[in-house]
C-alpha positions as CSV (number, residue, x, y, z in Angstrom):
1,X,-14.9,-42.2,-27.3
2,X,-18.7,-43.1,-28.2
3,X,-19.5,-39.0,-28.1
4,X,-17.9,-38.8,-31.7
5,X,-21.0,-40.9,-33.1
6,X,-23.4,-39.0,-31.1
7,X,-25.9,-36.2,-33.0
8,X,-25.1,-33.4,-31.1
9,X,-21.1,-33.6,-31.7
10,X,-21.7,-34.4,-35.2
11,X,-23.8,-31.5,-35.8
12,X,-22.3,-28.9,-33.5
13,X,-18.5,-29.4,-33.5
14,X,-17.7,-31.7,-36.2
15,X,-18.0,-29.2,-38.9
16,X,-15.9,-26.7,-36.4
17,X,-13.1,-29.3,-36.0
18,X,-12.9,-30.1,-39.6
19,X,-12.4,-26.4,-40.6
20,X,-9.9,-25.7,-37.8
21,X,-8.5,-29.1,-39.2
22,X,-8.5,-27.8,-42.4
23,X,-7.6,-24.5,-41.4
24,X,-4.4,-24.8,-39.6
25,X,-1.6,-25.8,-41.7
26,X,-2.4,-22.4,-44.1
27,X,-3.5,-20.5,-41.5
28,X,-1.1,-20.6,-38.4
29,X,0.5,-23.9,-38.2
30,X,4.2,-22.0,-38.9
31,X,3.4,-18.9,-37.2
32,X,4.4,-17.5,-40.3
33,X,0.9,-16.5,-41.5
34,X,0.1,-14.8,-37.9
35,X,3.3,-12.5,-38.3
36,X,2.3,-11.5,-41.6
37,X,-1.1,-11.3,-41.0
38,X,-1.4,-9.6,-37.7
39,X,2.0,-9.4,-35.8
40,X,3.6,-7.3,-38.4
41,X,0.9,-4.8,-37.0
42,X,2.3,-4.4,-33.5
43,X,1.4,-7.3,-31.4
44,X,-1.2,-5.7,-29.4
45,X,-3.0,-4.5,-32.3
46,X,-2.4,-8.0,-33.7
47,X,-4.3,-9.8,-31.1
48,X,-7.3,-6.9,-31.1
49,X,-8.1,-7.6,-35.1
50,X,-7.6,-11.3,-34.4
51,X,-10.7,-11.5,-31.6
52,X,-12.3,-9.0,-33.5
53,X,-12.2,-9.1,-37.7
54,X,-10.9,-11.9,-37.7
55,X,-12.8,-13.8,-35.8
56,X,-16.0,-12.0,-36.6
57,X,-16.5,-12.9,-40.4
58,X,-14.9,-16.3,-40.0
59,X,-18.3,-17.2,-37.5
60,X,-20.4,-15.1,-39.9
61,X,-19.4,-16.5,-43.5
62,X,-19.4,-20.2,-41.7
63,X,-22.5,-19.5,-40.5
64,X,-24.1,-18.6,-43.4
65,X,-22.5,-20.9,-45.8
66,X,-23.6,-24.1,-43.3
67,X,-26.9,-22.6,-43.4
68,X,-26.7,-22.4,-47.4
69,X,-25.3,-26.1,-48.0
70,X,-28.2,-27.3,-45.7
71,X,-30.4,-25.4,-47.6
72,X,-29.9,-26.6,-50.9
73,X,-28.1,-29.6,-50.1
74,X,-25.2,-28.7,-51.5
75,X,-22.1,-31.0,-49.8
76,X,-19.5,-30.4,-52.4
77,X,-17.7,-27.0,-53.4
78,X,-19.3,-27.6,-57.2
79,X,-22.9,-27.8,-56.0
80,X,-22.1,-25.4,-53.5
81,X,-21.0,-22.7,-56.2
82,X,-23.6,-23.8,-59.3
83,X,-25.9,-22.6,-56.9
84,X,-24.4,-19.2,-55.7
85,X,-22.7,-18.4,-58.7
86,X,-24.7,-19.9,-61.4
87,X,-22.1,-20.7,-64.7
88,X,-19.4,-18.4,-62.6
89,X,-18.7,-21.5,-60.2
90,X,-16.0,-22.4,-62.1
91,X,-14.2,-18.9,-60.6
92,X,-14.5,-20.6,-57.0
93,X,-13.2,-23.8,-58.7
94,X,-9.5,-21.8,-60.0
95,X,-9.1,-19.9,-56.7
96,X,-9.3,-22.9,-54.7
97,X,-7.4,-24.8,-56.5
98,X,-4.6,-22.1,-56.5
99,X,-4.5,-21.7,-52.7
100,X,-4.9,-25.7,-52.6
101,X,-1.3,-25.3,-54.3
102,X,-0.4,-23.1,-52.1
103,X,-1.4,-24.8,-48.9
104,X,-0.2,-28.0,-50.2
105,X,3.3,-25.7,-51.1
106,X,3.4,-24.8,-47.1
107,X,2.4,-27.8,-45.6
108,X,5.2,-30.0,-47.6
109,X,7.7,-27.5,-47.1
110,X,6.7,-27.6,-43.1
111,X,6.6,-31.1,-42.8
112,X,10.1,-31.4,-44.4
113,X,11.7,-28.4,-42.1
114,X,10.0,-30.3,-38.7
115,X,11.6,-33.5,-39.7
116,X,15.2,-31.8,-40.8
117,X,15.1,-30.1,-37.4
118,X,14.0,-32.9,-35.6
119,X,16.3,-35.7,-37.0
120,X,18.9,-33.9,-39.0
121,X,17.7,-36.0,-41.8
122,X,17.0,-34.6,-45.6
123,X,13.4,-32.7,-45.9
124,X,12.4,-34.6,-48.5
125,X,11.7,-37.6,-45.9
126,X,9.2,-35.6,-43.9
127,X,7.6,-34.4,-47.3
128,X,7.2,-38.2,-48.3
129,X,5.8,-38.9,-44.9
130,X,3.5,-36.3,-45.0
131,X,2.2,-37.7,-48.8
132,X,1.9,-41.0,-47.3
133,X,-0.4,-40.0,-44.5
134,X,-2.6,-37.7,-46.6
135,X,-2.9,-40.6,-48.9
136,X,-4.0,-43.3,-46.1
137,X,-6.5,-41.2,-44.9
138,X,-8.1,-40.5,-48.1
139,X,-7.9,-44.1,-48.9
140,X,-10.2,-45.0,-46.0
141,X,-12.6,-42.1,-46.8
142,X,-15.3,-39.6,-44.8
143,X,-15.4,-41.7,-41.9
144,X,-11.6,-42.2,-41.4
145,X,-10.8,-38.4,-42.2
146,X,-13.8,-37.7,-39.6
147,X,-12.6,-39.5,-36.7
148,X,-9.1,-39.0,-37.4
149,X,-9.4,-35.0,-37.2
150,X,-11.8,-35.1,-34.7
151,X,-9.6,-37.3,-32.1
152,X,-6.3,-35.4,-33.3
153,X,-8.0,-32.0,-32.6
154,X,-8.5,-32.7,-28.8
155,X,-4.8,-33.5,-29.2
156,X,-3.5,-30.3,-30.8
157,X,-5.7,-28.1,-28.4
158,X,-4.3,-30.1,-25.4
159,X,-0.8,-29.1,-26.5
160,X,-1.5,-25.7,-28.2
161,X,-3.3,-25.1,-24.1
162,X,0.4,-26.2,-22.9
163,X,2.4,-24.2,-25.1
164,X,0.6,-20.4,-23.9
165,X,1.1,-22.2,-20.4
166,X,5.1,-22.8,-20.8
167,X,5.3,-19.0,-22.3
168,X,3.2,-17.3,-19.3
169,X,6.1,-19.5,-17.2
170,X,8.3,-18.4,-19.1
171,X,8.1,-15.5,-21.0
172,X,5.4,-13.5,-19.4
173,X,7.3,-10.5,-18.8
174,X,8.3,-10.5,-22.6
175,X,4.5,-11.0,-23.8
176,X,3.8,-8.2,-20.9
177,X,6.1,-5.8,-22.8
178,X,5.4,-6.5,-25.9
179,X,1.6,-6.0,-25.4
180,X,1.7,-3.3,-23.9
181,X,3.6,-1.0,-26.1
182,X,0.3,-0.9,-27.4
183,X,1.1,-0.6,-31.2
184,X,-1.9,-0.1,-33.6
185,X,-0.3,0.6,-37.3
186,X,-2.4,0.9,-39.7
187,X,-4.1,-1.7,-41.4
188,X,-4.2,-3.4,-38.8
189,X,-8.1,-4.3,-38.8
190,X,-8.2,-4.9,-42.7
191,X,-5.5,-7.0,-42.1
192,X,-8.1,-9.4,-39.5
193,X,-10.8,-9.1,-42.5
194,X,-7.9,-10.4,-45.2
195,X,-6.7,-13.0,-43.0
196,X,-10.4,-14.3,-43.0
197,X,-11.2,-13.9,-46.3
198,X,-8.6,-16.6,-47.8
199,X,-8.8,-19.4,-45.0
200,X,-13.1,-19.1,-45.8
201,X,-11.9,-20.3,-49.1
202,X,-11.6,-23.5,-47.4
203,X,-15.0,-23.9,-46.3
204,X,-16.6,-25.1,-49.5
205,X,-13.8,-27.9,-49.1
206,X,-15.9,-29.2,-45.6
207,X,-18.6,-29.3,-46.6
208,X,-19.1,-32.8,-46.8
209,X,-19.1,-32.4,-42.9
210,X,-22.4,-30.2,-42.6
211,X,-24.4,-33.1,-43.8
212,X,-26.4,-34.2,-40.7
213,X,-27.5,-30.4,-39.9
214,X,-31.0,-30.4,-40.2
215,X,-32.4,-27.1,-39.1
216,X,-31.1,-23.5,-39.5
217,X,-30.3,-23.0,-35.8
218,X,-28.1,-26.0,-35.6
219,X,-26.5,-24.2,-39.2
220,X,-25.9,-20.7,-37.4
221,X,-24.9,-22.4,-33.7
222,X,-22.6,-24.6,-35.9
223,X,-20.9,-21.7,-38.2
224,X,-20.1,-19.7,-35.0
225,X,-18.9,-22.7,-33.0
226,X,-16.4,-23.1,-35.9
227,X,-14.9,-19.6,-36.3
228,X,-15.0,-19.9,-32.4
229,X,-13.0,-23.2,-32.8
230,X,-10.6,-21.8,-35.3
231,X,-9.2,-18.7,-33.8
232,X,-9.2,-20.1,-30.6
233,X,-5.9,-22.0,-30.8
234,X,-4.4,-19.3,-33.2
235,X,-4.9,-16.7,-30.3
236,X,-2.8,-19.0,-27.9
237,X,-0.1,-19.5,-30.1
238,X,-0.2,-15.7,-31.2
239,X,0.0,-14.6,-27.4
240,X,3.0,-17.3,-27.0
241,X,4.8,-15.3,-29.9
242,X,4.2,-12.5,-28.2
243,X,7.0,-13.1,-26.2
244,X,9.6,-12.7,-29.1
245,X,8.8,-9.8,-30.2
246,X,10.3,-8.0,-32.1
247,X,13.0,-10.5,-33.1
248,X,10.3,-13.0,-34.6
249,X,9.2,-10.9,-36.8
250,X,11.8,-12.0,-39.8
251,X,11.8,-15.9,-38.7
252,X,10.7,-18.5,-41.8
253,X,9.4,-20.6,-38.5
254,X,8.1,-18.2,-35.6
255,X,7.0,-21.5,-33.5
256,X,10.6,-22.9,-33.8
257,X,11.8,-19.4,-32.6
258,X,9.9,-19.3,-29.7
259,X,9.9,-22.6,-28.5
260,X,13.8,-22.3,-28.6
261,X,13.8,-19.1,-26.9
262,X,11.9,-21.0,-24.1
263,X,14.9,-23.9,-23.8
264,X,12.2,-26.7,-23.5
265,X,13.7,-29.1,-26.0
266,X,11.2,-31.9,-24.8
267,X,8.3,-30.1,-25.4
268,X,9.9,-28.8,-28.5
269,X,9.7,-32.4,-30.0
270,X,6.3,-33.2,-29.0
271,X,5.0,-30.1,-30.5
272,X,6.4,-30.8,-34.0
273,X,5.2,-33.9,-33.7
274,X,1.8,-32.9,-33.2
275,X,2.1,-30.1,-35.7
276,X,3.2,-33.1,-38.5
277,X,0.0,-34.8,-37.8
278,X,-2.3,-31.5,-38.4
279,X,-0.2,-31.1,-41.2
280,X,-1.4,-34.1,-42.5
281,X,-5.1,-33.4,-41.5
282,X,-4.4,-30.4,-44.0
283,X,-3.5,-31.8,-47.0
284,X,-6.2,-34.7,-46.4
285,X,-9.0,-31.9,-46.2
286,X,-8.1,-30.0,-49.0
287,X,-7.2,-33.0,-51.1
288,X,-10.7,-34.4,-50.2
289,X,-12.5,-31.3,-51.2
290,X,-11.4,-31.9,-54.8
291,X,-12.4,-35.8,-54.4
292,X,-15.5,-35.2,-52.8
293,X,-16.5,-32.1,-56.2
294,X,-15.2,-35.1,-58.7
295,X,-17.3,-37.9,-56.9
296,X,-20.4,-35.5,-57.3
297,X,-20.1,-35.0,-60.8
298,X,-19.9,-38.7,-61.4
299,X,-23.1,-39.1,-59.3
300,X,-25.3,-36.8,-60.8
301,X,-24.2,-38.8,-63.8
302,X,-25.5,-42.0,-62.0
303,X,-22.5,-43.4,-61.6
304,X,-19.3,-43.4,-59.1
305,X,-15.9,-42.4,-59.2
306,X,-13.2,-45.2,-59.9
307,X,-11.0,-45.3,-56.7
308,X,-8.0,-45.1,-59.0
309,X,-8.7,-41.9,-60.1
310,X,-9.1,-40.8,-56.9
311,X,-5.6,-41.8,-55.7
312,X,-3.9,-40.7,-59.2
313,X,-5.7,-37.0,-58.0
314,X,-4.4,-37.6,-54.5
315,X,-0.8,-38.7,-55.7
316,X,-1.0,-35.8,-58.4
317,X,-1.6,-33.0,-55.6
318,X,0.8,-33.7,-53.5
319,X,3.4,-33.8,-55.7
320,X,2.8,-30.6,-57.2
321,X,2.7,-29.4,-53.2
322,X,6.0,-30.7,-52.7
323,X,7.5,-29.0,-55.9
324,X,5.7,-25.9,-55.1
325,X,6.8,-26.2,-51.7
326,X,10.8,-25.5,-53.1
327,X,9.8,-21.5,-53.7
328,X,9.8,-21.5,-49.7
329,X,7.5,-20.3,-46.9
330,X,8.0,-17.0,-46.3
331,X,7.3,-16.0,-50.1
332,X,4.3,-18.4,-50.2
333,X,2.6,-17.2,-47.3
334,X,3.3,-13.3,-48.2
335,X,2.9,-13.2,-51.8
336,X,0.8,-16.4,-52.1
337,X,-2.2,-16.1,-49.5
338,X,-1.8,-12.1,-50.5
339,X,-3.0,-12.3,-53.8
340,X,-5.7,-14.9,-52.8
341,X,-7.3,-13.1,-50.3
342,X,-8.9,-10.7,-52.8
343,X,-9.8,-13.9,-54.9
344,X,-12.0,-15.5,-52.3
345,X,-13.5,-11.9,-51.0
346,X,-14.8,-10.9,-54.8
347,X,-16.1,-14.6,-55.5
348,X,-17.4,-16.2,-52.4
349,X,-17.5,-13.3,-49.3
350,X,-19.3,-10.7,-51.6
351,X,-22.2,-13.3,-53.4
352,X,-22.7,-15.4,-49.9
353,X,-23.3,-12.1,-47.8
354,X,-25.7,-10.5,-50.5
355,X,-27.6,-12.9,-53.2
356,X,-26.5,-16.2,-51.4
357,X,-28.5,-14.1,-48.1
358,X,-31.6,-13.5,-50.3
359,X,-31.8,-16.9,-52.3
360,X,-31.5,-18.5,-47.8
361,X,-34.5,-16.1,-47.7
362,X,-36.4,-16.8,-50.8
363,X,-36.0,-20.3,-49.9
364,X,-37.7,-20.1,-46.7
365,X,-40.6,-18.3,-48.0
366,X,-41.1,-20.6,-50.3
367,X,-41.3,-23.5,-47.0
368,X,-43.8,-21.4,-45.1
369,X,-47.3,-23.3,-45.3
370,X,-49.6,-21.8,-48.1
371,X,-46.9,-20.5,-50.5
372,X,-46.7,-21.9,-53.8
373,X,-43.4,-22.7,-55.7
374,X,-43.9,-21.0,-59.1
């Protein structure tokens, strides 16, 4: 699988795979987030935020924040912010590491309930397992995380293809009635701009990922591939649900719910499975967000980051993740990633659409051939 190395991949999809990588576990792994989100709206009007809001300022804000990093080489969340928010970075810095707790809550309480329902054996197994995974990958570093999210996200769309397959089999006449009740309450479009608005405060955490763009149209193909990238297997797995409807709506797990209504206890296991690794592809991407900030900091100091520190960090996260993840996944995700989603729109959305928009354009004038920098 040679294509992985090539320029076009790396530039194009890579940064798209790492943020649905990075995106999944808080934003739809469960389900849980898609019913709060979007299906609590009625299911058709659901879907129509999803492909629209949703999708449309995930492709825009990735767009312009790939187009911002390349600009002012800023590969870490800390550079990244210093230069959008001047002394206010440290604002991005206490969101993101609130809904890193948050993420890290969900994922470990995830991983423990797949396990548990899997084996029967104690959550605290699949938590561990989950730690241990997170913590290999991070030992190996960029190139590791790289391949290893890139290979496993031809996996998980493979599967996540499968699973809308198996509920058109066998469910379509549920998703058909569900859809078209055509419900629209309201909020339901604000909801699609909210939903976006906290999983972009993951973006500054891939950053390290944008690094071999070199021009501005590789940036804005490269922002929109990943919003395209990242809703894409949340619409499947949304129209899957779609065939539990109503009933789902109060369900901790919605996948589990739906893949049990379908009786396919083979294909059951194999998605949990594959939902354990992205799991781990999760915590590994947020975790390395906070790695990759620390490592900078030591740079510009000329020096480099002891790799025990960056394991106690590691080992230190996921922890608190598993602790957190006791409070339990309905209340995280609803009161949690509620709360957050304003953070992220006031300190990141708002300055990247309107000064982070002029300093792109500033900078560019500055390039053009007979303009002085003052």
């Amino acid at each position: 699988m040679n294509f992985v190395k090539s320029g076009w991949f790396r530039k194009y999809l890579v940064p798209g795979i790492i943020f649905q990588s990075v995106l999944i576990a808080g934003g739809y792994g469960t389900g849980r987030e898609l019913v709060e989100f979007f299906m609590n709206f009625g299911a058709l009007g659901g879907l129509v935020a999803m492909v629209t809001s949703a999708f449309l300022t995930l492709a825009v804000v990735c767009a312009v924040s790939f187009e911002f990093a390349r600009v002012f080489k800023a590969y870490d969340y800390r550079t990244f912010f210093k230069h959008l928010l001047g002394p206010g970075w440290v604002l991005y810095e206490i969101c993101y590491l609130v809904l890193l707790l948050l993420v890290l809550g969900v994922v470990a309480a995830t991983s423990g309930a797949i396990l548990n329902s899997l084996f029967g054996i104690n959550a605290w197994f699949g938590i561990v397992a989950m730690m241990a995974g997170v913590g290999a990958l991070i030992f190996y570093g960029n190139e590791a995380i790289t391949r290893a999210l890139s290979y496993w996200s031809f996996v998980l769309y493979a599967v996540y293809a499968v699973f809308m397959i198996l509920a058109l089999v066998n469910v379509s006449g549920d998703i058909v009635s569900a859809l078209s009740m055509s419900e629209f309450k309201p909020g339901y479009f604000v909801s699609g701009f909210k939903y976006a608005w906290y999983n972009l405060g993951v973006i500054p955490a891939l950053l390290f990922s944008v690094r071999e763009i070199e021009t501005r149209k590789e940036a804005i193909g490269s922002g929109i591939l990943a919003g395209l990238i990242g809703i894409v297997p949340a619409v499947l797995l949304y129209i899957a649900m779609c065939g539990g409807y109503p009933d789902i709506l109060p369900t901790e797990l919605p996948t589990n719910f739906i893949l049990a209504k379908m009786g396919i206890l083979g294909f059951q296991v194999v998605f949990q499975i594959v939902l354990f690794g992205t799991l781990i592809e999760t915590g590994t991407g947020f975790i390395y967000g906070v790695t990759e900030r620390i490592s900078a900091m030591y740079k510009d100091k000329g020096g480099q980051m002891p790799k025990q520190l960056e394991q106690f960090i590691t080992i230190g996260l996921l922890i608190l993740g598993a602790i957190i993840a006791q409070y339990g996944l309905i209340g995280l995700i609803a009161q949690g990633y509620g709360t957050i989603t304003w953070g992220f729109f006031i300190i990141f959305v708002i300055p990247l659409l309107t000064y982070g928009v002029y300093l792109i354009a500033q900078h560019g004038q500055k390039d053009k051939p007979g303009v002085k920098e003052k």
